[in-house]
DRENMI-238176 format. One line per 3 residues: number of its first residue (from 1); their letters; for each residue x, y, z negated of C-alpha. Coordinates in nm, 2 decimals. Layout:
BEGIN
NUM> a> X:Y:Z; ...
! end
This chain:
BEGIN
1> xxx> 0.65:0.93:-1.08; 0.71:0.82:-0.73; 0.88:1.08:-0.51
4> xxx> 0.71:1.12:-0.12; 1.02:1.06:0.06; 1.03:0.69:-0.15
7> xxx> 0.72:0.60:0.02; 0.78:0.75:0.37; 1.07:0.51:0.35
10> xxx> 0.87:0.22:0.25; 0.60:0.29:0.52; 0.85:0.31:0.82
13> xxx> 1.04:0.03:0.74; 1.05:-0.19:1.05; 0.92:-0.46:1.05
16> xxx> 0.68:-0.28:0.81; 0.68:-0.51:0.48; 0.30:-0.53:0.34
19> xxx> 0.37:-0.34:-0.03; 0.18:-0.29:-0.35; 0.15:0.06:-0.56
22> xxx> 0.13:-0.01:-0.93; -0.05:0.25:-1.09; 0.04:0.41:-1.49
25> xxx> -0.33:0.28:-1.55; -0.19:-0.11:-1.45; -0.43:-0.07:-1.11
28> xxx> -0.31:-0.21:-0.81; -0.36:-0.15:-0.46; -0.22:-0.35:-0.12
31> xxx> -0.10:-0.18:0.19; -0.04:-0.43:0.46; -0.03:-0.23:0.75
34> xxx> 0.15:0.10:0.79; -0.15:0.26:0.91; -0.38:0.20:0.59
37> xxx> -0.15:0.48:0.37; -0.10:0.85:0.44; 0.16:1.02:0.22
40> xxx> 0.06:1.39:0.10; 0.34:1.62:-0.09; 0.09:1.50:-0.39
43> xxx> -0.11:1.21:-0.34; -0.11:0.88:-0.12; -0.47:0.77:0.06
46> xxx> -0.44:0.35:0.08; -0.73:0.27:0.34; -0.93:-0.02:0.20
49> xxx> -0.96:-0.31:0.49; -1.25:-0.36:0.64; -1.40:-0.71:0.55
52> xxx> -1.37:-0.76:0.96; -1.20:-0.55:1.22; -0.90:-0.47:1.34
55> xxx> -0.59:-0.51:1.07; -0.55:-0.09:1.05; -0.90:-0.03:1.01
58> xxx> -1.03:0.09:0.68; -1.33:0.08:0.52; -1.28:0.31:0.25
61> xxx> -1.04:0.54:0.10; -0.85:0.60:-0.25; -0.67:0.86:-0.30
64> xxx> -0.39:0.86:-0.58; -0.18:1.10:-0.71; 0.21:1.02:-0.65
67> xxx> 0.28:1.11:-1.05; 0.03:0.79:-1.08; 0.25:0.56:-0.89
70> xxx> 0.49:0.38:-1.14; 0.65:0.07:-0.89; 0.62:-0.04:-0.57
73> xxx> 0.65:-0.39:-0.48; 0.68:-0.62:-0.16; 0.43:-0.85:-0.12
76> xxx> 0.48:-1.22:0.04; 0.43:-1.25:0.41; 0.49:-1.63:0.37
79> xxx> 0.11:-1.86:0.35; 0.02:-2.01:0.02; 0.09:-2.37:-0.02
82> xxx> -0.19:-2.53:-0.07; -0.21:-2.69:-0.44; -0.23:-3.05:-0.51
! end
C-alpha cells in the first residue's frame, strides 16, 4: 500500500518529475503534470489529459484507492529516438 505522505512527496517535487502508479491489478496510470493528481487520506484522482488543451487539463477522472497503489515510477522526460 502506498502511504499519502509518499505521494505528496512525489507530486511537489520541483521540477515536478512526470510519474507512473502501478496498480495490485498490473493497471497503469501517467501523471505528467502535478495538477492532474489530488491525494485523499484514501484514494488518489489522476485526471486523464485531454486529447487537446492545456497540459493540466483533464478530461476525465479515476479515482484509486492508495491500498491499490503497489509502485511508483519516474517516467522519461527525454524524446524517443527515432528507430532505424
Amino acid at each position: 500500500m502506498m502511504r499519502r505522505d509518499d505521494l505528496v512527496k512525489v507530486l511537489q517535487e520541483r521540477p515536478f518529475k512526470p510519474f507512473r502508479l502501478i496498480l495490485t491489478n498490473g493497471i497503469r496510470h501517467d501523471v505528467r503534470h502535478p495538477d492532474m493528481a489530488i491525494v485523499t487520506p484514501s484514494t488518489i484522482f489522476v485526471g486523464i489529459p485531454a486529447s487537446s488543451g492545456p497540459a493540466g487539463a483533464a478530461e476525465d477522472v479515476v479515482i484509486v484507492g492508495l491500498g491499490h497503489v503497489v509502485q511508483i515510477e519516474y517516467l522519461s522526460t527525454a524524446s524517443p529516438t527515432p528507430s532505424p
